[in-house]
N, C-alpha and C positions, 0 to 999 in steps of 0.2 A: 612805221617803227624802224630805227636804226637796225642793220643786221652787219653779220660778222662779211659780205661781201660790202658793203658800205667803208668799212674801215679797211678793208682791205686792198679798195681803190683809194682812197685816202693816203694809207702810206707807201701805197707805191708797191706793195707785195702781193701774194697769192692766199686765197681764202686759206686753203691749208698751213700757210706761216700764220698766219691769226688764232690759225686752232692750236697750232703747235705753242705757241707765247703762252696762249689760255691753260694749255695741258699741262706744260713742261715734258710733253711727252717725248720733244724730240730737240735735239740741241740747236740753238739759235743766238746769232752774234747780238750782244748786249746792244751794237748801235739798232737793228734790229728791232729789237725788243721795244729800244725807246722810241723807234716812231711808231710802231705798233700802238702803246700804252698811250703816249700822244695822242694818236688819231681818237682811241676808243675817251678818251677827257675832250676831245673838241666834241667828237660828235655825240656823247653823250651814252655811248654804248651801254647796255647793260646786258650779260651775257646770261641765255635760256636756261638755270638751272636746270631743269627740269628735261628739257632735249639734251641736252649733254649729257646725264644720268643714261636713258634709255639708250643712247648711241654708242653706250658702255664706255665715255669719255671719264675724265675727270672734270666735277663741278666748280673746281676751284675754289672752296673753301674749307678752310682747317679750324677744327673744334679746338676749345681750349676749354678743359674740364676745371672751375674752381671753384673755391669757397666763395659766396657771396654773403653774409651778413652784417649785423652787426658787431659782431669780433676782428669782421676785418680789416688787417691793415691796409687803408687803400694807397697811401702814401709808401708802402713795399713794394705793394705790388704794380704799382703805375707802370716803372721804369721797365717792368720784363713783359708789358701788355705794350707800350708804346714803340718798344725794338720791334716785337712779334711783330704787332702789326705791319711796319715800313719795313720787313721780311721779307711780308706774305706781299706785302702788294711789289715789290718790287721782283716780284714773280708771278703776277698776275692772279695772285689769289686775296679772298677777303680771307676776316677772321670772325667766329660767331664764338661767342661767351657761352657756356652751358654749365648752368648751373648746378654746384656740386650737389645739391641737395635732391635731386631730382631719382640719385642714385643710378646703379649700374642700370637699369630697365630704362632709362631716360635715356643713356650714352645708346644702348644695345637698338634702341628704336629708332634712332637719328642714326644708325649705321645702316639697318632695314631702310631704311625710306632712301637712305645714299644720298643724303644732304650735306655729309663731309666728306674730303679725301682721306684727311689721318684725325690723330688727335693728340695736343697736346695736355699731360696731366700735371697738374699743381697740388700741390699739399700732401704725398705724397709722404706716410707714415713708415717707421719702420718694421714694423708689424701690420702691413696694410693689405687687408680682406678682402680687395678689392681686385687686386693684379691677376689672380689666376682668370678671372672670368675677363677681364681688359686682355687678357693677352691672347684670348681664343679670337678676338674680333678679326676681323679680315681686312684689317687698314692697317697705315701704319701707325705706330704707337708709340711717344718718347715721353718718356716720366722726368721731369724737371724735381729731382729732388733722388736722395738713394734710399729703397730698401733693404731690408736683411736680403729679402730674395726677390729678384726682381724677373723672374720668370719667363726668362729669354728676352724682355723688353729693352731696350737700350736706356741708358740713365744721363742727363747732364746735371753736372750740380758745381758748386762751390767746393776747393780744398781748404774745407774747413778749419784742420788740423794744421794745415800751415798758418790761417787768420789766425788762430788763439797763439802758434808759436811767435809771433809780431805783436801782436795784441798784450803778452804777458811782456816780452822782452821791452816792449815800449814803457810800459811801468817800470819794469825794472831800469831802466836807464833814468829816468826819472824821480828816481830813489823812493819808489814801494815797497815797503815790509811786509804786506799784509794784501792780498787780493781778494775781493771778493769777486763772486759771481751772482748775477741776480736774474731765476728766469723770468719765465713768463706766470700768468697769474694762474694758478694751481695746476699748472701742468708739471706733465714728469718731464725729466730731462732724458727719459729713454726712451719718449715718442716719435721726434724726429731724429733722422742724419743729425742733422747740422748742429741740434744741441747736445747730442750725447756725442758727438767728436769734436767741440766745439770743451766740452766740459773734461772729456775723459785725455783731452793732449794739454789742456789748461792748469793740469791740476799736476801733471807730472813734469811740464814744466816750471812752475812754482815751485816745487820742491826741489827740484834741480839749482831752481835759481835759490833756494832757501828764502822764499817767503812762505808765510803763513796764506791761507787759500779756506774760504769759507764758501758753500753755495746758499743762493736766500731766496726762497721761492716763496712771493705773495698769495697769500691764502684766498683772500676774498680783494673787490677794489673799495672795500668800506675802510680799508687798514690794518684788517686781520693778516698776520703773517707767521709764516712756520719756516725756519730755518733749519738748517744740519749741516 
């Protein structure tokens, strides 16, 4: 079996810069790093979870908590799965999908076992029930999307609020009298960030620009629909 002193006569450096690539524990030059990551793709390395756990290392991989069903859009969420990934590996970590349904006792037990380093969260409500117990875990934790309260946790997201000020002014240039907004199929528009700041800068730039401004949220996908 390949071992981490294997690739480390391979690229020329010492077991401890092998560990240090795998950790990120200690700062090491990118050229570095790529013959490292090189050697471990020739020689096929695959590094001991499980000993690196109990050596109180880091395992090198990062959770990503999401929705899996069939409501999801996989064609959204591709692009922010396929970055991650070329992220993570170009820091020598994998990425493991955990799925959102599994709930907080899913994340909470995959942190006990120390099968992730952090975790990344998706979907990411603004009323979400979910953050004060995410945020007691003892990794690190970055919620991709904004809550009302986000519980000391760090947030990345979209400025939404600037998309709808582009978004309506583009109509407007275009000579729109009338905007509509159409959400998603019977949701509120006060569940997430992005559509309640997405709807509430939409609507007061329309009226600025003097268009009329409608919201049209589909009821059911048989046709049924409820407007205001």
């Amino acid at each position: 079996m390949v071992t981490a002193r294997d690739v480390a006569k391979r690229a020329g450096v010492s077991q401890a810069t092998v560990s240090y690539v795998m950790s990120g524990s200690r700062p090491i030059s990118e050229a570095t790093k790529k013959r490292v990551r090189k050697a471990m793709d020739e020689l096929g390395y695959v590094p001991n979870i499980n000993a690196r756990s109990l050596a109180g290392g880091k395992v090198g991989v990062i959770g990503v908590l999401v929705h899996m069903d069939e409501n999801t859009d996989l064609a959204e969420l591709r692009p922010f799965l396929v970055v991650i990934m070329e992220e993570a590996r170009k820091r020598g970590s994998s990425v493991m999908l955990v799925p959102a349904d599994e709930g907080i006792e899913g994340l909470c037990r995959m942190v006990r076992q120390g099968v992730v380093d952090g975790v990344l969260v998706f979907d990411v409500e603004w009323h979400d029930e979910r953050l004060p117990e995410i945020a007691r875990l003892d990794i690190p934790v970055v919620l991709v999307g904004t809550p009302e309260n986000a519980h000391g946790l760090p947030c990345v997201d979209v400025d939404y609020r600037r998309v709808a000020q582009m978004a309506v002014n583009r109509l407007a240039e275009r000579g729109a009298q009338r905007m509509v907004l159409v959400g998603d199929w019977g949701r509120s528009l006060d569940r997430y960030a992005f559509a309640k700041f997405f709807a509430s800068e939409s609507r007061v730039v329309a009226q600025v620009l003097g268009m009329e401004y409608e919201i049209f949220i589909p009821r059911e996908k048989d046709g049924g629909a409820s407007g205001r």
